[in-house]
N, CA and C atoms as a LAMMPS dump frame, in Angstrom:
ITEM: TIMESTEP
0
ITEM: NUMBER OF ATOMS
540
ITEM: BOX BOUNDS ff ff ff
-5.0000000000000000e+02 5.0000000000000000e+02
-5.0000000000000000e+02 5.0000000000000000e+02
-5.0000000000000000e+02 5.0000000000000000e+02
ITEM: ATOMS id mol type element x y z
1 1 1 N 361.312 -268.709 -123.802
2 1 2 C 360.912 -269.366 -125.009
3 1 3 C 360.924 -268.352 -126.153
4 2 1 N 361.552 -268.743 -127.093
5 2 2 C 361.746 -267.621 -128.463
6 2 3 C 360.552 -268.249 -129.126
7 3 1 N 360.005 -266.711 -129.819
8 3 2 C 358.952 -266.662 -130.67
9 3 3 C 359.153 -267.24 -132.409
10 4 1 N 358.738 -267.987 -133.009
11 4 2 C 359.504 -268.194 -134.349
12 4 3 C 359.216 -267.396 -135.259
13 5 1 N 357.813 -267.088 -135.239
14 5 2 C 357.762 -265.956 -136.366
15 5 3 C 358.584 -265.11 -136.075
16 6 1 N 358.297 -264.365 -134.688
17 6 2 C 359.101 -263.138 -134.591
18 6 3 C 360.584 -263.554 -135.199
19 7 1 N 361.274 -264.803 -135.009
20 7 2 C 362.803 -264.793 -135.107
21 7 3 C 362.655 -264.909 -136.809
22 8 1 N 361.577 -265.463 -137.434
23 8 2 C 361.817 -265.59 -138.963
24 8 3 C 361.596 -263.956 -139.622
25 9 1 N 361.074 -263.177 -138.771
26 9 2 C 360.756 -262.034 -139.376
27 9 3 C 361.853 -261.28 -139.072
28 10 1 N 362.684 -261.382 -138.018
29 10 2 C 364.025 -261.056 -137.796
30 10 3 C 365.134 -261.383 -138.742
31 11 1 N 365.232 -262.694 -139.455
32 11 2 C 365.789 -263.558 -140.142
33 11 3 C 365.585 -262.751 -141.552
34 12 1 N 364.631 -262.837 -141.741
35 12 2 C 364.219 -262.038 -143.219
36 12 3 C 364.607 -260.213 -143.024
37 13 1 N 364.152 -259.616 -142.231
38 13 2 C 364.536 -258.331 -142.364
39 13 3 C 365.936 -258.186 -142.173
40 14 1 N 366.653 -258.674 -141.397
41 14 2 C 368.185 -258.403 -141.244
42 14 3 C 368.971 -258.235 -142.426
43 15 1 N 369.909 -257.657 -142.156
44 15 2 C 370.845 -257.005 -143.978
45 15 3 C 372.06 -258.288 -143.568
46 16 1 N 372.101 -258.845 -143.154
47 16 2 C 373.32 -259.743 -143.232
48 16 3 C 373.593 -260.989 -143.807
49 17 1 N 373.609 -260.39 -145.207
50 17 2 C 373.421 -261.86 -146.122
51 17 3 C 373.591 -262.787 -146.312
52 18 1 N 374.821 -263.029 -145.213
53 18 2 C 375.192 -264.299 -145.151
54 18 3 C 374.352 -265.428 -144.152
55 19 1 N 373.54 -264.559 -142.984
56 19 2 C 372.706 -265.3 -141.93
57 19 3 C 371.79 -265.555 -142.866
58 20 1 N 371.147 -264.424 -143.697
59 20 2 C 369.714 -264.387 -144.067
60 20 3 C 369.751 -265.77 -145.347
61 21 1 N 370.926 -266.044 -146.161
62 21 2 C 371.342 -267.289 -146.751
63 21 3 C 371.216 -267.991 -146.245
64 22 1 N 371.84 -268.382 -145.201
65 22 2 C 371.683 -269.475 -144.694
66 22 3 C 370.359 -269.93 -144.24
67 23 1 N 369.707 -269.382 -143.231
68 23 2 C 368.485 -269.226 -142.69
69 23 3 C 367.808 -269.729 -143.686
70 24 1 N 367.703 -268.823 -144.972
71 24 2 C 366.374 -269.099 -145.825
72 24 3 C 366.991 -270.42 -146.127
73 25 1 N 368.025 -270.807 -147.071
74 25 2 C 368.564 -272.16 -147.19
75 25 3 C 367.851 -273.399 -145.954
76 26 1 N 368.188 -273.04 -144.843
77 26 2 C 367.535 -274.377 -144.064
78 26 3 C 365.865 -274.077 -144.2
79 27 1 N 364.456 -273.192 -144.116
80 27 2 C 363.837 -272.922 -144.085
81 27 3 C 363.826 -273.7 -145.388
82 28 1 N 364.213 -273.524 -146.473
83 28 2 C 363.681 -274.173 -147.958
84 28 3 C 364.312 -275.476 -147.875
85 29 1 N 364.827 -275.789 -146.897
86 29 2 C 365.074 -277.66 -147.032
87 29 3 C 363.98 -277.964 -146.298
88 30 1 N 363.772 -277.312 -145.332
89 30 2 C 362.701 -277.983 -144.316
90 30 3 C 361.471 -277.964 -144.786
91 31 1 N 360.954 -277.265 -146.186
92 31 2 C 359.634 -277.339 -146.522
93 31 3 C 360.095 -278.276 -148.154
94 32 1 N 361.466 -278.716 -148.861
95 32 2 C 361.668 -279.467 -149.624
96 32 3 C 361.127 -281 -148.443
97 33 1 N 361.666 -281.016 -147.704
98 33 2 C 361.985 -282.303 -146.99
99 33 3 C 360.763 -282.584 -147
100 34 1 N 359.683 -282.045 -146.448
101 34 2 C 358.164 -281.881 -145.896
102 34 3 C 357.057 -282.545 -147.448
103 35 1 N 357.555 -281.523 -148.632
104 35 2 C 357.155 -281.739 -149.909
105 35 3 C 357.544 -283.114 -150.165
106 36 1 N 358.896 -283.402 -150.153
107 36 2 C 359.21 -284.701 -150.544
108 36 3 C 358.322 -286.337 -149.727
109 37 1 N 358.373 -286.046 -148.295
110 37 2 C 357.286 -286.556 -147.694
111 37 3 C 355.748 -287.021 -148.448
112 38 1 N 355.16 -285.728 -148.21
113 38 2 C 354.363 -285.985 -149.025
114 38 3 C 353.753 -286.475 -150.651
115 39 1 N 355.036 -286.148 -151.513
116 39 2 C 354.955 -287.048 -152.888
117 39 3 C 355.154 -288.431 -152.44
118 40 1 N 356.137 -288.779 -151.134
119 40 2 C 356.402 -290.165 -151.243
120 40 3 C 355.223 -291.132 -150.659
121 41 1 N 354.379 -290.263 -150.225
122 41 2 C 353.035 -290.63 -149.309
123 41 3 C 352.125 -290.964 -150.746
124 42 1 N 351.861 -289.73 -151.646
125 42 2 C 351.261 -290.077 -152.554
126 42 3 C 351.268 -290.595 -153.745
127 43 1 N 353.013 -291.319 -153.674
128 43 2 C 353.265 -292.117 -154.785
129 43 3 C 353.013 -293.664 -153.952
130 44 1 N 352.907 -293.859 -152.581
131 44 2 C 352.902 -295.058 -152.201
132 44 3 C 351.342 -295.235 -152.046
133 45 1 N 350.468 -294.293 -151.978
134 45 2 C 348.78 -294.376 -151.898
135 45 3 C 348.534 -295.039 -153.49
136 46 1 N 349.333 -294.434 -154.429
137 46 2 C 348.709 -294.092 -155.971
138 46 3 C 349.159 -296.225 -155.939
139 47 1 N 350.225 -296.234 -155.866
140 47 2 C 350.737 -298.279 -155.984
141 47 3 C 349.387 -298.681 -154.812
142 48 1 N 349.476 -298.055 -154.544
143 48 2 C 348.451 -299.693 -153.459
144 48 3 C 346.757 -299.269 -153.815
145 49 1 N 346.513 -298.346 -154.933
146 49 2 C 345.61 -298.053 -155.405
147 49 3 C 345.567 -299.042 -157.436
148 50 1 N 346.804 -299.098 -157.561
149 50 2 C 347.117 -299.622 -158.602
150 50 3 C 346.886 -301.322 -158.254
151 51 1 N 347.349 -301.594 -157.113
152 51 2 C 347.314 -302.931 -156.812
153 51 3 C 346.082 -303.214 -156.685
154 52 1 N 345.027 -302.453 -155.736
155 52 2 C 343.8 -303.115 -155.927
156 52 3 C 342.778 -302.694 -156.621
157 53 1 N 342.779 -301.956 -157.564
158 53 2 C 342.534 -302.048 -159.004
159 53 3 C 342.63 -303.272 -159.942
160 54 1 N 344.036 -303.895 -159.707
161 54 2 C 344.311 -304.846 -160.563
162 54 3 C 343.763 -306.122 -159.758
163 55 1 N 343.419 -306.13 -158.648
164 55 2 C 342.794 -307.45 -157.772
165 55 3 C 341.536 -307.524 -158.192
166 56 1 N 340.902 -306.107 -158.685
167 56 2 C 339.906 -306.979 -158.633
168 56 3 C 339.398 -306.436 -159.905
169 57 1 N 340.032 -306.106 -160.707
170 57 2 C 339.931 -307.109 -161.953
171 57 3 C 339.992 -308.241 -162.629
172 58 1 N 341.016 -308.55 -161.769
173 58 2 C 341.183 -310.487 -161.661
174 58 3 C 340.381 -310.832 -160.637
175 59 1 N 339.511 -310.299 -160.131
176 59 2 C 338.1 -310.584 -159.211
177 59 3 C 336.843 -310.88 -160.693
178 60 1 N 337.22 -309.967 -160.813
179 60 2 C 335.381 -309.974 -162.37
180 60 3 C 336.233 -311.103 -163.32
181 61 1 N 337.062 -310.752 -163.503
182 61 2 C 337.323 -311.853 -164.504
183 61 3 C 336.72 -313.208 -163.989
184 62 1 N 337.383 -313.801 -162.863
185 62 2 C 337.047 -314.691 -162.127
186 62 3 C 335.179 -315.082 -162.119
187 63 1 N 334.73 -314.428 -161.885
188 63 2 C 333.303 -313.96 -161.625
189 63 3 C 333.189 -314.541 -163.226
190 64 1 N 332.874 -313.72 -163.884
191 64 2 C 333.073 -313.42 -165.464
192 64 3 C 333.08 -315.384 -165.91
193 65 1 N 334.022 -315.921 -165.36
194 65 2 C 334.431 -317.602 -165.728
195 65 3 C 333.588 -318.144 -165.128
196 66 1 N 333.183 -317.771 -163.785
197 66 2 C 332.488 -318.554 -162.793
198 66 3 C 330.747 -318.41 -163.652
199 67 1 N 330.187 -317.499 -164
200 67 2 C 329.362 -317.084 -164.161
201 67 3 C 328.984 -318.264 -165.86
202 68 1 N 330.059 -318.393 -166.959
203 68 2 C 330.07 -318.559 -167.734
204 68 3 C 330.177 -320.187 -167.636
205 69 1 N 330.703 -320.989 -166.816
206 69 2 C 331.012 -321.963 -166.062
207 69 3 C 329.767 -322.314 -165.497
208 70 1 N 328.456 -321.956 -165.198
209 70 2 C 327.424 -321.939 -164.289
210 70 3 C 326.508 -322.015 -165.855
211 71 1 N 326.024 -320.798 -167.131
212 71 2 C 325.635 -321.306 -167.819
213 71 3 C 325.842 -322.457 -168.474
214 72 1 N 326.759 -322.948 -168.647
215 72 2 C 327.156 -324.242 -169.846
216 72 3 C 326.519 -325.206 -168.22
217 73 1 N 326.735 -325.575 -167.42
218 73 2 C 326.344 -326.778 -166.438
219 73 3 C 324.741 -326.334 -166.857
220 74 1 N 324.154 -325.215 -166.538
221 74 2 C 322.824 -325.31 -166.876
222 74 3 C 322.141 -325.654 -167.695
223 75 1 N 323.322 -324.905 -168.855
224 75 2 C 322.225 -326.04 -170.389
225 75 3 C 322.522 -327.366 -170.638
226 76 1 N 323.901 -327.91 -169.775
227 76 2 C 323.925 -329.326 -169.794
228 76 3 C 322.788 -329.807 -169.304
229 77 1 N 322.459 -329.686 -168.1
230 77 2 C 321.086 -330.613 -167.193
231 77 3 C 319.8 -330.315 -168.16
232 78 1 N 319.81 -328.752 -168.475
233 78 2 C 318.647 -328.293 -169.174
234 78 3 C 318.68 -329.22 -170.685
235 79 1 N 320.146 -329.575 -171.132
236 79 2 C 319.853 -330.641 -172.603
237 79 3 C 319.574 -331.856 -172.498
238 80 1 N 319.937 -332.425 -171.282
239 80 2 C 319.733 -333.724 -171.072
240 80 3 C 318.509 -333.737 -170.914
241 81 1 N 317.947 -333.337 -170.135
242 81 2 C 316.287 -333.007 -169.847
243 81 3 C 315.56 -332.566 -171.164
244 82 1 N 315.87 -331.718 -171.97
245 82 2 C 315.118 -331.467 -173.432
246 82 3 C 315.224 -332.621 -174.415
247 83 1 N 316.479 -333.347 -174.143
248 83 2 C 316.364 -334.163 -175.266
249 83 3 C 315.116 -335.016 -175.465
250 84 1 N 314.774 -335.878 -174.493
251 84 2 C 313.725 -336.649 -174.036
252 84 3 C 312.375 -335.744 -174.956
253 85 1 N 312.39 -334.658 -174.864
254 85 2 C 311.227 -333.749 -175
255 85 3 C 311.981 -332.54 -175.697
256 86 1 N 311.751 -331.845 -176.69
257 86 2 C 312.297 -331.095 -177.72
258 86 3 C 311.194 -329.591 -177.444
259 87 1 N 310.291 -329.799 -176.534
260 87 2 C 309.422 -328.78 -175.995
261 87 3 C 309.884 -327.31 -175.777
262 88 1 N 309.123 -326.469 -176.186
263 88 2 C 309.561 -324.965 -175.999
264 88 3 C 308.476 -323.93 -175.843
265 89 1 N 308.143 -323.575 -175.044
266 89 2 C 306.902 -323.195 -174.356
267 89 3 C 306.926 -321.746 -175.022
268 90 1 N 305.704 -321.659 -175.639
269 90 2 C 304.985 -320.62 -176.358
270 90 3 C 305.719 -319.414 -176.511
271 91 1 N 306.552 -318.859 -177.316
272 91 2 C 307.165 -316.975 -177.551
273 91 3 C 305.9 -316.547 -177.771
274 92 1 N 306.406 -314.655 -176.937
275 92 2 C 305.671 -313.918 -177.275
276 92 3 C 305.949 -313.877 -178.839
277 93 1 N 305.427 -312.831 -179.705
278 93 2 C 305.51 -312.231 -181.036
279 93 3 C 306.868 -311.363 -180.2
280 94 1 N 307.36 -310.643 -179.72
281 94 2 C 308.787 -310.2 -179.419
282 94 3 C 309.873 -311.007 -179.066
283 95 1 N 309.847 -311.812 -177.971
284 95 2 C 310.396 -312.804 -178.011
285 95 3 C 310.766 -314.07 -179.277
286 96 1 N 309.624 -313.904 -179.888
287 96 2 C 310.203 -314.665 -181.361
288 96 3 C 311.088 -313.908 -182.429
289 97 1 N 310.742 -312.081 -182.179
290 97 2 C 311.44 -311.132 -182.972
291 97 3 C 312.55 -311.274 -182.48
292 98 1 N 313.264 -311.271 -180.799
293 98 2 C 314.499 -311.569 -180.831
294 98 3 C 314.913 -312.86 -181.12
295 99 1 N 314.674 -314.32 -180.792
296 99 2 C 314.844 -315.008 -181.534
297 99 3 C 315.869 -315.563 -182.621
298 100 1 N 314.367 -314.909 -183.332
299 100 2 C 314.605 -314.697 -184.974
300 100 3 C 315.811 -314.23 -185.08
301 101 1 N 315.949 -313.041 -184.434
302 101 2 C 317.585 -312.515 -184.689
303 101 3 C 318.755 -312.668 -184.03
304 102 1 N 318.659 -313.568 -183.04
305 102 2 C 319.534 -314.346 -182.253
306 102 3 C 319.9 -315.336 -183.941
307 103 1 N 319.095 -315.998 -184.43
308 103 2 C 319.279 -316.844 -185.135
309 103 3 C 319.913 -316.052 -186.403
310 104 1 N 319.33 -315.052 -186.756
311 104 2 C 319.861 -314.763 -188.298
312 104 3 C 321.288 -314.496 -187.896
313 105 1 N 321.704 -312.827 -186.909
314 105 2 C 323.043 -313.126 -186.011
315 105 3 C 324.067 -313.935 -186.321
316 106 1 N 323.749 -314.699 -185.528
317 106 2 C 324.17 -315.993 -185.189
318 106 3 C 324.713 -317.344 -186.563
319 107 1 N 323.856 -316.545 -187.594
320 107 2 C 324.519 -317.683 -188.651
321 107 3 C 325.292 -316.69 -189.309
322 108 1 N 325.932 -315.608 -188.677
323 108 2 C 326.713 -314.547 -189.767
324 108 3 C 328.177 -314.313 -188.983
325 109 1 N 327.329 -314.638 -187.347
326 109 2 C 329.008 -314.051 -186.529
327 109 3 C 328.633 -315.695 -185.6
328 110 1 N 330.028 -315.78 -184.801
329 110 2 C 330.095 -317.003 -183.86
330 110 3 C 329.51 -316.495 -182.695
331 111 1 N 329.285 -315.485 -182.32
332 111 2 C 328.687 -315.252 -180.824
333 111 3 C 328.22 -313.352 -181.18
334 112 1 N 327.452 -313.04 -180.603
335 112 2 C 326.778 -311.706 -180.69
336 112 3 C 326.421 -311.128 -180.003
337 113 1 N 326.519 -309.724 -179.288
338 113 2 C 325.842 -309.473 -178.365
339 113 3 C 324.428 -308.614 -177.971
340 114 1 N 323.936 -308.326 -177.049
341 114 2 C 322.964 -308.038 -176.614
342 114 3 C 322.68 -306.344 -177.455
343 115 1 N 323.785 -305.775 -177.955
344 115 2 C 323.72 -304.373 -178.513
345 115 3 C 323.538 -304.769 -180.133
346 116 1 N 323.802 -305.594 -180.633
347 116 2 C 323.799 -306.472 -182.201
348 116 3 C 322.283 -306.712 -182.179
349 117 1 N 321.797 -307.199 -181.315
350 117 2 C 320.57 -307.576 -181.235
351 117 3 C 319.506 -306.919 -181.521
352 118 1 N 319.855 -305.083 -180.301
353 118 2 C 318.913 -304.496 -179.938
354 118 3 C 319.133 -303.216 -181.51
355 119 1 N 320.206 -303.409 -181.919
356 119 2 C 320.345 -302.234 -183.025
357 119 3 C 319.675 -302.969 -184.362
358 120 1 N 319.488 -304.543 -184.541
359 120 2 C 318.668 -304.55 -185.238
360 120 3 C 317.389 -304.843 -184.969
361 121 1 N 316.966 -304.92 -183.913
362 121 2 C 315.684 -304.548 -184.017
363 121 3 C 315.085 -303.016 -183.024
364 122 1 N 315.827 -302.134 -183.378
365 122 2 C 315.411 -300.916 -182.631
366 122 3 C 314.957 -300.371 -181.128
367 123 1 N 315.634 -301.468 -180.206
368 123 2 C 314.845 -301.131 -179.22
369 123 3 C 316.309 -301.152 -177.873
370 124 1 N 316.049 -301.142 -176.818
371 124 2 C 317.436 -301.076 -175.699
372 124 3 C 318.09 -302.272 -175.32
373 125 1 N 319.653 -302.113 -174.947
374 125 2 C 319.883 -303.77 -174.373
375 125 3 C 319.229 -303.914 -173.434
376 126 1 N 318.909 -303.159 -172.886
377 126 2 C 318.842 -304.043 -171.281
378 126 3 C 316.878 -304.626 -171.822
379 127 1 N 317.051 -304.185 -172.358
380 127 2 C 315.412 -304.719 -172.871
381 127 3 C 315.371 -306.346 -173.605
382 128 1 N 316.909 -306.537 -174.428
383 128 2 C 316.561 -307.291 -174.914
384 128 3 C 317.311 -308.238 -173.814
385 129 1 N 318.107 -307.821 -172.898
386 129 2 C 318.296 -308.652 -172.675
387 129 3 C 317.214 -309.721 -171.265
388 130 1 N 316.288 -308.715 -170.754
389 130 2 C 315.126 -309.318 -170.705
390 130 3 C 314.498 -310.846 -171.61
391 131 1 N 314.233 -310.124 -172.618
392 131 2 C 313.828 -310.958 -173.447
393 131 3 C 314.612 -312.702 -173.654
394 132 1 N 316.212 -311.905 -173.478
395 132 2 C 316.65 -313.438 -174.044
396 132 3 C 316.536 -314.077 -172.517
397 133 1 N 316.472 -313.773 -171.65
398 133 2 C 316.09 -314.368 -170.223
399 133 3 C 315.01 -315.088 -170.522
400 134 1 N 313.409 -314.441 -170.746
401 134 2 C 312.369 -315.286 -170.954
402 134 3 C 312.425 -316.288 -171.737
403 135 1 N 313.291 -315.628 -173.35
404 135 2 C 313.365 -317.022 -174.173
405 135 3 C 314.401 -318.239 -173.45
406 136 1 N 315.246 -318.254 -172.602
407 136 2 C 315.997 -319.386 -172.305
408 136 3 C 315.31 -319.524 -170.915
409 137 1 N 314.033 -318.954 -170.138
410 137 2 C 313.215 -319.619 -168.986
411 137 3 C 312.154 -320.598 -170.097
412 138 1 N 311.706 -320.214 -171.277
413 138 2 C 310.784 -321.112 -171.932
414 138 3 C 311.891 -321.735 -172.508
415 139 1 N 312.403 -322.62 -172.225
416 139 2 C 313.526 -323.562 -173.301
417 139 3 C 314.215 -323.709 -174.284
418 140 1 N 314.682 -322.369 -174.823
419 140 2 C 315.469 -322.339 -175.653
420 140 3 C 316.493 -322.206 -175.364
421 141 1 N 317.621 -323.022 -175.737
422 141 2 C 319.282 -323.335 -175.2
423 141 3 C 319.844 -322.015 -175.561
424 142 1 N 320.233 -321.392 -175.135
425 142 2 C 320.985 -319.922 -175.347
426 142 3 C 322.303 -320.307 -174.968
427 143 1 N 323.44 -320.176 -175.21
428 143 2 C 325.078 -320.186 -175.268
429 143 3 C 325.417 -318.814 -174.78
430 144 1 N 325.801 -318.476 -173.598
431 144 2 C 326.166 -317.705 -173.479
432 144 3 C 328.039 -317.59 -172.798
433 145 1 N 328.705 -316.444 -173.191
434 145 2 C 329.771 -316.555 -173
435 145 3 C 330.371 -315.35 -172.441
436 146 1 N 331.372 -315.012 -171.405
437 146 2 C 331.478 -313.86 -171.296
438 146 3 C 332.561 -313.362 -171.123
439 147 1 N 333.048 -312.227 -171.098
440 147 2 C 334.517 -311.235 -171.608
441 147 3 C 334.186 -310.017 -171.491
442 148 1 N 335.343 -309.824 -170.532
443 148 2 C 335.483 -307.987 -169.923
444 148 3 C 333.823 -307.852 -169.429
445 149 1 N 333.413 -308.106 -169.081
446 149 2 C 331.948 -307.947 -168.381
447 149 3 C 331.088 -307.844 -169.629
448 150 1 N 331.345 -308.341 -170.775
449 150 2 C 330.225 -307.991 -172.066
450 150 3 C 329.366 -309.852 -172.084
451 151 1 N 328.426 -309.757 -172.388
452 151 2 C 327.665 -311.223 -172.454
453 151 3 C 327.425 -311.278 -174.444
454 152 1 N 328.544 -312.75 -174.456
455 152 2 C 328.277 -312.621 -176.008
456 152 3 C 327.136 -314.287 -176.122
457 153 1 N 326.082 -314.025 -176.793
458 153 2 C 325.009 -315.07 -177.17
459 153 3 C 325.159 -315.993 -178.351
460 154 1 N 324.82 -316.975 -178.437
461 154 2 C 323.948 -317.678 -179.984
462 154 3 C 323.574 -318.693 -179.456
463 155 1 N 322.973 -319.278 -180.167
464 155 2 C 321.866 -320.706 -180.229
465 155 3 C 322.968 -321.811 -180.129
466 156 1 N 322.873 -322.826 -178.879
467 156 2 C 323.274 -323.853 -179.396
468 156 3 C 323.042 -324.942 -180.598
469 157 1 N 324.42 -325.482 -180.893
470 157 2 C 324.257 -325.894 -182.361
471 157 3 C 323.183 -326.818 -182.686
472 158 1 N 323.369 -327.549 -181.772
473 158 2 C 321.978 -328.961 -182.066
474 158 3 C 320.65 -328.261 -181.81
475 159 1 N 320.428 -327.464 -181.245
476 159 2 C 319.171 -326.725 -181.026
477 159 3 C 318.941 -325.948 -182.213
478 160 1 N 320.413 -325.39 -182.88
479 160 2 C 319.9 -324.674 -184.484
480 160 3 C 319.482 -325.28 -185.088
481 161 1 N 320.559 -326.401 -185.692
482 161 2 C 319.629 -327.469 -186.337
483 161 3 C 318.443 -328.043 -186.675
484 162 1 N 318.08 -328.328 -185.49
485 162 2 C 316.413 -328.647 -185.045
486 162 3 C 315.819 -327.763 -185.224
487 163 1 N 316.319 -326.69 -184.943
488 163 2 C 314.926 -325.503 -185.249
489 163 3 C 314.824 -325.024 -186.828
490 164 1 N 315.98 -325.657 -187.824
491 164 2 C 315.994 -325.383 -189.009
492 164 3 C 315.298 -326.417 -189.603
493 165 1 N 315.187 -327.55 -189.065
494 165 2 C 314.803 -328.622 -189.738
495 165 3 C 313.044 -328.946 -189.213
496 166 1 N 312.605 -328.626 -188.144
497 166 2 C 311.423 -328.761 -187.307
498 166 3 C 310.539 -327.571 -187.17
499 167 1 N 311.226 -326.259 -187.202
500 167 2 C 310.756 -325.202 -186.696
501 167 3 C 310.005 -325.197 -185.195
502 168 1 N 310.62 -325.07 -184.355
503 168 2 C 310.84 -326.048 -183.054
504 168 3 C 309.637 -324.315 -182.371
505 169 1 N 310.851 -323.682 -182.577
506 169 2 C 310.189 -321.984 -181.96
507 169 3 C 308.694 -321.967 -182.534
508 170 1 N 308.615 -321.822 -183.753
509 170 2 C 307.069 -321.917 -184.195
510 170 3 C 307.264 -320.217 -185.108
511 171 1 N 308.393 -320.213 -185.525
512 171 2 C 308.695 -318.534 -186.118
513 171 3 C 308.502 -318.607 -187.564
514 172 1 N 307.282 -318.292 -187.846
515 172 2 C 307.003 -318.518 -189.345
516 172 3 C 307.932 -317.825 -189.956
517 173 1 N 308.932 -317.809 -190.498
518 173 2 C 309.926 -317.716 -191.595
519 173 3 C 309.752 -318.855 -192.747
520 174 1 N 309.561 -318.64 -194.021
521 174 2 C 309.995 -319.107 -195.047
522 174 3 C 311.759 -320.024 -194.893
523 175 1 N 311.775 -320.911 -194.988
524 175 2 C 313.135 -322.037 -194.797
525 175 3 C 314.194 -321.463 -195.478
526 176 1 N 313.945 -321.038 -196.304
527 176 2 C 315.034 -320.106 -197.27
528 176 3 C 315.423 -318.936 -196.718
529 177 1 N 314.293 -318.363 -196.048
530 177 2 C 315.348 -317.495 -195.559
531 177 3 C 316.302 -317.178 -194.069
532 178 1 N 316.1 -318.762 -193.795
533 178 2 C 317.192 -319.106 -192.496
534 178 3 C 318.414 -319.817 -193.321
535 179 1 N 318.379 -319.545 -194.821
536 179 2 C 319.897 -320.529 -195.116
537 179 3 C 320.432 -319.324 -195.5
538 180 1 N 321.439 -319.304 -195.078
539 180 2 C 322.674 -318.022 -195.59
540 180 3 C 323.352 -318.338 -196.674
């Protein structure tokens, strides 16, 4: 049995340039060939990493519809049920501060989100978005809609209305200054 180092170290020291050509020549295909292998390994990992990347982004999206698809059925049953009764169970003083600015928002842009909210009134999303949870568990119709995983809000329309014309929330504002 021949040794390979020993024969590559033979291969390399020998003065006969034409073996030692050749030699190194197959030696540098056999570690091209080897290299090439492996790019083709990690160009076929990098596609089937690309592919399910893109699955399941069209996974959240999906989600994203389903989710958005699930509010609107809720405030359907939840409007049919309010109409009868126009009831809206007590805001905190914060909960009326977001609100309030769900509503002002809301008569400036078509939908707004949870960072619009919290930058005008100084405090975190995930805080407010607490809040708009409690305000739509006490009955206020919230519209919510969603895209790329962002949740955009406003007041449904017949519920604005009413609350412009009734003051339904109970948010002492002056009437004038809910007309834009």
């Amino acid at each position: 049995m021949v040794d390979l180092k020993e024969t590559k170290q033979e291969v390399l020291v020998t003065s006969d340039d034409v073996f030692f050509n050749k030699n190194l020549n197959h030696i540098l295909s056999a570690v091209r060939e080897e290299l090439d292998d492996h790019r083709e390994s990690i160009n076929e990992n990098t596609t089937e990493i690309q592919t399910s990347h893109e699955f399941l982004a069209q996974l959240n999206d999906k989600f994203d519809k389903l989710a958005a698809r699930l509010d609107e059925l809720t405030l359907l049953v939840k409007g049919r049920t309010e109409k009868s009764s126009t009831s809206v169970k007590t805001l905190t003083k914060r909960e009326k501060q977001v609100f309030q600015a769900i509503y002002e928002l809301g008569n400036m842009s078509q939908f707004i989100t949870y960072r619009d909210i919290a930058k005008q009134l100084g405090t975190s999303e995930a805080l407010i978005a607490q809040y708009v949870t409690n305000i739509v568990e006490k009955g206020v119709p919230v519209v919510k809609r969603y895209s790329s995983s962002r949740v955009y809000l406003n007041l449904e329309k017949s519920f604005r209305e009413k609350q412009a014309k009734h003051c339904v929330v109970g948010v002492n504002t002056p009437l004038s200054h809910w007309v834009h």
